[in-house]
C-alpha positions as a printed Julia matrix, in Angstrom:
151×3 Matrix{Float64}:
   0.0    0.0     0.0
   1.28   3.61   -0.36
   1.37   6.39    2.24
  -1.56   8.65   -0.08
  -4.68   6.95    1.35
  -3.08   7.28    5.07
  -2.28  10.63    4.43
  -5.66  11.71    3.05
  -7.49   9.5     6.19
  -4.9   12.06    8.38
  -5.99  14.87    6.65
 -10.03  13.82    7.25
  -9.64  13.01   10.26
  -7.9   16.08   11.07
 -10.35  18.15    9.41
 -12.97  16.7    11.23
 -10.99  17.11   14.24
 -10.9   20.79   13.75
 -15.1   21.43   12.71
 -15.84  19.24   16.22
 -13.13  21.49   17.97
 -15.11  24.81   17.02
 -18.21  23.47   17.1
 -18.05  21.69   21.13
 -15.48  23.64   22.19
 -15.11  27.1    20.63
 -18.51  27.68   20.15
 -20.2   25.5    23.11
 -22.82  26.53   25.3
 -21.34  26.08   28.71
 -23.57  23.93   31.13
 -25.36  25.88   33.86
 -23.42  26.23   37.31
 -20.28  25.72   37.68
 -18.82  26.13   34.11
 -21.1   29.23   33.64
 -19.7   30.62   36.83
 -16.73  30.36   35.39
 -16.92  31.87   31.94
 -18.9   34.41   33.55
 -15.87  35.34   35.36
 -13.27  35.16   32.65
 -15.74  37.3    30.77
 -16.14  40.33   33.91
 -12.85  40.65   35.0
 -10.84  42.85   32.22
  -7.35  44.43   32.26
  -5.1   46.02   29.76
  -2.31  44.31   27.61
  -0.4   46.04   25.17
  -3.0   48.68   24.69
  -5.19  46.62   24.42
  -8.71  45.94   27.15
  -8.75  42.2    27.2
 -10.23  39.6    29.45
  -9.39  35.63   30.08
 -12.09  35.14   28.42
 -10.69  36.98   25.1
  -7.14  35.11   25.45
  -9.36  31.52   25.95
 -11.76  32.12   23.04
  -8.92  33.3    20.89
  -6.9   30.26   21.55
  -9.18  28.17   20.56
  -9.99  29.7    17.51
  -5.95  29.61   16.84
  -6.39  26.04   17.32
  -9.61  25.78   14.81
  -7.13  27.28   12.24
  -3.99  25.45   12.82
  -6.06  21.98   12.44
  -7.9   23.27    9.27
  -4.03  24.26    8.02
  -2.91  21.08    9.03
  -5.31  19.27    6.99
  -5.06  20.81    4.2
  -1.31  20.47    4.1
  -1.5   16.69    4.75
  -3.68  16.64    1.59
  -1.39  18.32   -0.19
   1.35  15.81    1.21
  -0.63  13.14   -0.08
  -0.75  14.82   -3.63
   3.31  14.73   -2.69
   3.71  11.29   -1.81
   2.32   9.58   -5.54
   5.76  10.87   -6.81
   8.51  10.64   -3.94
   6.83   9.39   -1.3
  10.43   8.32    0.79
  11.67  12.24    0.31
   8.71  13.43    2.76
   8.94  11.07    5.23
  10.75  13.51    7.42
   7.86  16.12    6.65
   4.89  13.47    7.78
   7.46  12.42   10.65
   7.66  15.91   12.31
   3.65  15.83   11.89
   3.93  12.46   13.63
   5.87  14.03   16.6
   3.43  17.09   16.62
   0.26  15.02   16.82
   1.74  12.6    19.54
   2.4   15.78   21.35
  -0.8   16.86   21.05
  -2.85  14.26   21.94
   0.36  14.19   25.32
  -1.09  17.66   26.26
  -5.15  16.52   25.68
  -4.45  13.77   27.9
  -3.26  16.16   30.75
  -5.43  18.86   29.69
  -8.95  17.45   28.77
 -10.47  14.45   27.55
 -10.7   11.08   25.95
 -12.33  12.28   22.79
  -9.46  14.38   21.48
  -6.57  11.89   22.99
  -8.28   9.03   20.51
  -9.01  11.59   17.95
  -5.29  12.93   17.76
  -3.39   9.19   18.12
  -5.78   8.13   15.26
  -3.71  10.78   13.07
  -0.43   9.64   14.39
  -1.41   5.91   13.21
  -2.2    6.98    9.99
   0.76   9.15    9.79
   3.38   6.31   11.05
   1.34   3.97    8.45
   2.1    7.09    5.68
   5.88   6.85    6.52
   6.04   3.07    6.47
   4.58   2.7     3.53
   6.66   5.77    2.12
   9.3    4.0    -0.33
  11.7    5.12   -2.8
   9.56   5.71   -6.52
  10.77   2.76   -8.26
  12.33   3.73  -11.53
  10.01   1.1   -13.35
   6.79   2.13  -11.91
   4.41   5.2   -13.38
   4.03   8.38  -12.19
   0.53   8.96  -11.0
  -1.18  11.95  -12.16
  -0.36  14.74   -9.51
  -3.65  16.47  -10.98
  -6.57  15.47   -8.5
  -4.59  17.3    -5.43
C-alpha cells in the first residue's frame, strides 16, 4: 500500500478534528453552574495588555480559535502531502514524521489537559501518519508516475 490513502485518512480526520473542535469547544454553550460561573468570570474581570482591554475570556476564546485554524491548516497540508507522496513518497517522510511528533504531542497535552475524545481523535492521526511513513518507499524507476492532478 502507499502512504496517499493514510495521508488523506490524516488529513479527514484532522479536518474533522478541527469542525468538532469549534463546534463543542469554541462555540459551546457552557452547562449551567459551575462552568457558567466560570466563563462568567473570565468574561467580567478585564485588564489592559499592550493597549489593548482584554479579558481571560478573550485570550481563551482566541486560543481556541488559533487552534480551529492550525487543524484546518494542518489538513489541508497533509492533503497536499498526499498529492506529494504519488511521486517521492520516501523524500517526505521527514515532513509526515515531524507531523507524527506534533500530533503525539498533542494528543500528550489533551491527555493532561482534557479528555478522551481528542486523545483518541489525535493518536488516530499519528497511526495513519506512522502507516504514511512506512509505507513511504523510494519511486521505483520502473513504476508510473501517478497523475499529480486530483490534489
Amino acid at each position: 500500500m502507499r502512504p496517499t490513502p493514510w495521508l488523506r485518512a490524516a488529513s479527514i480526520i484532522t479536518l474533522i478534528h478541527a469542525i468538532l473542535h469549534t463546534i463543542g469547544g469554541v462555540y459551546g454553550t457552557p452547562e449551567p453552574g459551575p462552568q457558567q460561573i466560570a466563563v462568567d468570570v473570565m468574561k467580567s474581570n478585564t485588564f489592559a495588555v499592550m493597549g489593548h482591554t482584554r479579558s481571560m475570556w478573550t485570550f481563551y476564546h482566541g486560543m481556541g480559535l488559533a487552534v480551529t485554524i492550525f487543524l484546518t491548516m494542518d489538513a489541508v497540508l497533509l492533503w497536499i502531502l498526499a498529492s506529494m507522496a504519488r511521486k517521492d513518497a520516501a523524500r517526505i517522510r521527514p515532513l509526515i514524521a515531524a507531523f507524527a511528533l506534533g500530533y503525539l504531542a498533542f494528543a500528550l497535552n489533551s491527555y493532561l489537559f482534557f479528555f478522551a475524545f481528542p486523545i483518541i481523535n489525535e493518536l488516530l492521526i499519528v497511526a495513519c501518519l506512522v502507516a504514511a511513513i512506512v509505507t513511504a518507499k523510494p519511486l521505483d524507476s520502473n513504476e508510473p508516475i501517478a497523475n499529480n492532478a486530483s490534489m
